[in-house]
N, C-alpha and C positions, 0 to 999 in steps of 0.2 A: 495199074501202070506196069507194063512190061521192061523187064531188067535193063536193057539198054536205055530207057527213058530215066529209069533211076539213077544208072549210071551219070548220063548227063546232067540230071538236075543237082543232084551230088559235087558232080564239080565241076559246076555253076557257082553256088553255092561257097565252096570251098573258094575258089577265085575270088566272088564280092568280098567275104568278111574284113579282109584285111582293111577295106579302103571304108567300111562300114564301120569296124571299130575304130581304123584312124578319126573319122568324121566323131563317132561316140565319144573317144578320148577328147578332142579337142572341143567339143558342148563340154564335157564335164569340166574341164580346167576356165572353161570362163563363167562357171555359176559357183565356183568357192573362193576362200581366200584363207588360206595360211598361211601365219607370217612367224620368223624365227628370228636372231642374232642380238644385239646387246642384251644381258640379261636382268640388268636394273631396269632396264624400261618394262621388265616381265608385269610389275603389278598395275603399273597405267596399261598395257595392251588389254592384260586380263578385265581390268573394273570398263575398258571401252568395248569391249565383246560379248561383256554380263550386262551391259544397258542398253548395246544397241537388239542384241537381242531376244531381251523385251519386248521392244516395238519390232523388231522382226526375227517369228519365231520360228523359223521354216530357214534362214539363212544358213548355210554350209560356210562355219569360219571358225577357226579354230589357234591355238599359239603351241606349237611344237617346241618343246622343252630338250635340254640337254638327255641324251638316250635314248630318245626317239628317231625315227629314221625322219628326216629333212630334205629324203629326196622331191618328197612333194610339197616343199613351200614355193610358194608363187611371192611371196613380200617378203624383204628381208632388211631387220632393223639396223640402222648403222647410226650410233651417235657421236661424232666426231665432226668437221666441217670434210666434206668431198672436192676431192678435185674433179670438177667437166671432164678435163683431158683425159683422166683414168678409167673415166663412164666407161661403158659398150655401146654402141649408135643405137641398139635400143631400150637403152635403158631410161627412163624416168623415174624422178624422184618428187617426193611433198614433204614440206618441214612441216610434221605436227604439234610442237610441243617444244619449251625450254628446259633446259635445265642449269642449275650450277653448281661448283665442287667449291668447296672453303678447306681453308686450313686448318689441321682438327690435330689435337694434342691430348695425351693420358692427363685425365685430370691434376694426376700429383705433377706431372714436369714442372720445374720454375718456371718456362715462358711462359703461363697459363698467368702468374703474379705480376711477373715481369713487363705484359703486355695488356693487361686488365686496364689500363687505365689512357697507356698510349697506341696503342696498337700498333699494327706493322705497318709500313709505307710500300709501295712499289718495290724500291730496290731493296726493302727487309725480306720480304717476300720470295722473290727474286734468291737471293742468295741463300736462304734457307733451303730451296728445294730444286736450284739447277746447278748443275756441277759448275765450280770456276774453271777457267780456261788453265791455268797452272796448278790445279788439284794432282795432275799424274805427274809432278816434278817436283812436290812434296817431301821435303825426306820425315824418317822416322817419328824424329824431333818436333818437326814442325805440325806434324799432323796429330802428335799431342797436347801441343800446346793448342791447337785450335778445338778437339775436343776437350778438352778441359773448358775452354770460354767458353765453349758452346756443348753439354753433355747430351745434347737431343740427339736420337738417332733416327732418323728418317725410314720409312716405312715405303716401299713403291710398287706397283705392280711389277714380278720376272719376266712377262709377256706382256706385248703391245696389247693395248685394249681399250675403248673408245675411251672410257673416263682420263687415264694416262695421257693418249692423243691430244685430246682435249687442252689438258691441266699445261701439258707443256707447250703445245701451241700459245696459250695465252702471254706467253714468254716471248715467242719467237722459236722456240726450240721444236725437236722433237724429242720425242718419247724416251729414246736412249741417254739423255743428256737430263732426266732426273737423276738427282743424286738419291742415294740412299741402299739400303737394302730391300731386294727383292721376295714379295712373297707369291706363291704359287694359290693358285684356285680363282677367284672373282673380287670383285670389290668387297663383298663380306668380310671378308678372309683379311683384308687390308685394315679394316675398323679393328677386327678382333685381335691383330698387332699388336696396334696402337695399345688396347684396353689391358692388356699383358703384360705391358710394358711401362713402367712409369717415366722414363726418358722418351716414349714414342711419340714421331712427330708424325704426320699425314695429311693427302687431300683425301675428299668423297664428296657425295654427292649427298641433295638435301637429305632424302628417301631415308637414307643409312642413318645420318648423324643426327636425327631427330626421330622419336618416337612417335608413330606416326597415330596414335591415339593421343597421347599428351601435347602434341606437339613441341615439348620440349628437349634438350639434348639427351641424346640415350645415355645409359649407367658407364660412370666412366671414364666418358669423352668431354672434351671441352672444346670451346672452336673458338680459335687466334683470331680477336678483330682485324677488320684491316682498315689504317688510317685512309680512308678513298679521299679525304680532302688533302693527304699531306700535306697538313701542319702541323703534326707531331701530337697531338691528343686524339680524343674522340670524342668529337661534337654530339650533343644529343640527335642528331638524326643520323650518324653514325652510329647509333647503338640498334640493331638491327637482329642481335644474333640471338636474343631471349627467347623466342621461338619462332616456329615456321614459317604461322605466319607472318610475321612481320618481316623474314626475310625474302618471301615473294611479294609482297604487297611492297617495301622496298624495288624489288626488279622490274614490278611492274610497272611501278609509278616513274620510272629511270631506267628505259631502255636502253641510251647510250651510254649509262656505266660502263668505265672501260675498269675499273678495278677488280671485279670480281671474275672469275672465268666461266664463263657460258659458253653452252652449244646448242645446237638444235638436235634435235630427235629425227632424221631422215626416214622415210618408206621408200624404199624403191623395190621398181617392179617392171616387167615388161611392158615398154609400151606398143609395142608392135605385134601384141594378143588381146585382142578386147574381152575386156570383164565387167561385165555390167553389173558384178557382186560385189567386185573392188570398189567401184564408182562409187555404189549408194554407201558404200561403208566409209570410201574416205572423206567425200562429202559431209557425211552424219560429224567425223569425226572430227572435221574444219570446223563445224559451226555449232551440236546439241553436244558432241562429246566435249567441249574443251572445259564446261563445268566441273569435268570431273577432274583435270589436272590437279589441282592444290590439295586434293586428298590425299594422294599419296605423291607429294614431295615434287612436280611438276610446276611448271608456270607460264601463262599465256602468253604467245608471240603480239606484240602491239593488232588491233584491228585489224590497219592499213596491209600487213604483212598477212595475215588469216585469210584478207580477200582476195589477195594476190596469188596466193596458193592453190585457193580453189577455183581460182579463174583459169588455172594452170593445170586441171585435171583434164586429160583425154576425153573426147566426147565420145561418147560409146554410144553406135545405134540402136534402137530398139530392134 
């Protein structure tokens, strides 16, 4: 080949790549799936990633952790309720999974005795963990004599974050209208408060406040029944809290429990990039992964609502 021929094939060449790697990038982002954001949901993504594949051992899916670069997640974990309006037009979502936060207290605090036997009502509830509307009108006085009746100090996430969202939603509130003191880090960081503190009051989530080999409460913590019948005791199917299990087999059996605060586990994800890696994974994960929820501290959405979800998945062409 004479030099002018090289020249042009050269940059030929140089011209295509661009529109050849764009086509290359966009094959590669619809055959993986990495997914990031709430971090309690980390040990259900991780144990649905280590089983799906098992059965498929060639899949590119991965869960990017705090310090890792996240520019390349394509799913990103949100558990809180979403508002439609605040989507993007292409954005889609799938509820995979439940969860719920209870009211958790250092072992030693008095309401742990005090409540053993009646437990909390709605509006016990309620006023232990949302600010009153006349708290910042308070004076000196008054805001001793109320810690004194009540020595518990309340524990809260410093930063919004889905469990928070969550917990005060279930109120009616948002996030900034928990009362208490704020701590820095994640929901761990919240438990290990509470365990610190023998006045500490708190929510979490099951995963946390149970030991998820024993299934009983972890070292420390105690978790505030809640009267869900209010009438002032706790009826034997109100005892719920002895361990894990029986506190999803309780949720599950009594979906429209309005007493305790639940949310769903969202995926969202582009829906205007087809992923045929996404598909088979969230699929798997509507219907052979959700055995694996109760392991660690998850709980099944009813049937009815599972099939509705994955009737609700993108059809991706072959």
């Amino acid at each position: 080949m004479n030099l002018s021929k090289t020249i042009t094939a050269i940059a030929f060449l140089t011209a295509l790549s661009p529109a050849v790697f764009s086509q290359n990038t966009e094959k590669a982002k619809s055959d993986y799936v990495y997914l990031t954001g709430t971090r309690f949901t980390y040990p259900l993504i991780e144990k649905w990633i280590a089983e799906y594949k098992k059965e498929n051992p060639s899949a590119r899916i991965g869960l990017l952790k705090k310090g890792e670069v996240t520019d390349s997640a394509n799913v990103f974990i949100v558990s809180h309720k979403l508002d439609d309006a605040k989507q993007k037009e292409t954005d889609a979502y799938v509820q995979v999974a439940e969860y719920a936060l209870l009211p958790i207290a250092n072992e030693a605090n008095p309401i742990v005795k005090k409540t053993a036997k009646t437990g909390i009502d709605g509006a016990k509830f309620k006023e232990l963990f949302i600010k009153g509307k006349d708290d910042e009108l308070l004076t000196q006085e008054e805001k001793t004599q109320r810690q004194a009746k009540n020595p518990s100090l309340v524990y809260t996430r410093a930063t919004a974050s889905c469990a928070s969202i969550s917990f005060a939603d279930h109120f009616g509130y948002v996030w900034e209208d928990i009362n208490g003191k704020g701590v820095s880090g994640d929901d761990k960081n919240l438990l290990q408060a509470v365990q610190k503190d023998t006045n500490g009051l708190s929510y979490n989530n099951l995963g946390y406040i149970y030991d998820l080999k024993t299934r009983l409460p972890v070292k420390g913590i105690a978790i505030i029944p809640i009267d869900l019948n209010q009438n002032g005791k706790l009826d034997p199917q109100e005892q719920i809290y002895g361990n894990l299990d029986q506190v999803i087999g309780y949720l599950e059996n009594n979906p429209d429990e309005k007493g305790i605060p639940t949310a769903y586990v969202n995926l969202i994800f582009n829906k205007s990039q087809p992923n045929a890696a996404l598909q088979s994974f969230l699929s798997w994960v509507l219907t052979k992964g959700q055995k694996y929820n109760h392991e660690v501290g998850f709980f099944n959405a009813p049937p009815k609502a599972l099939a509705k979800q994955l009737k609700s998945l993108p059809i991706i062409p072959n």
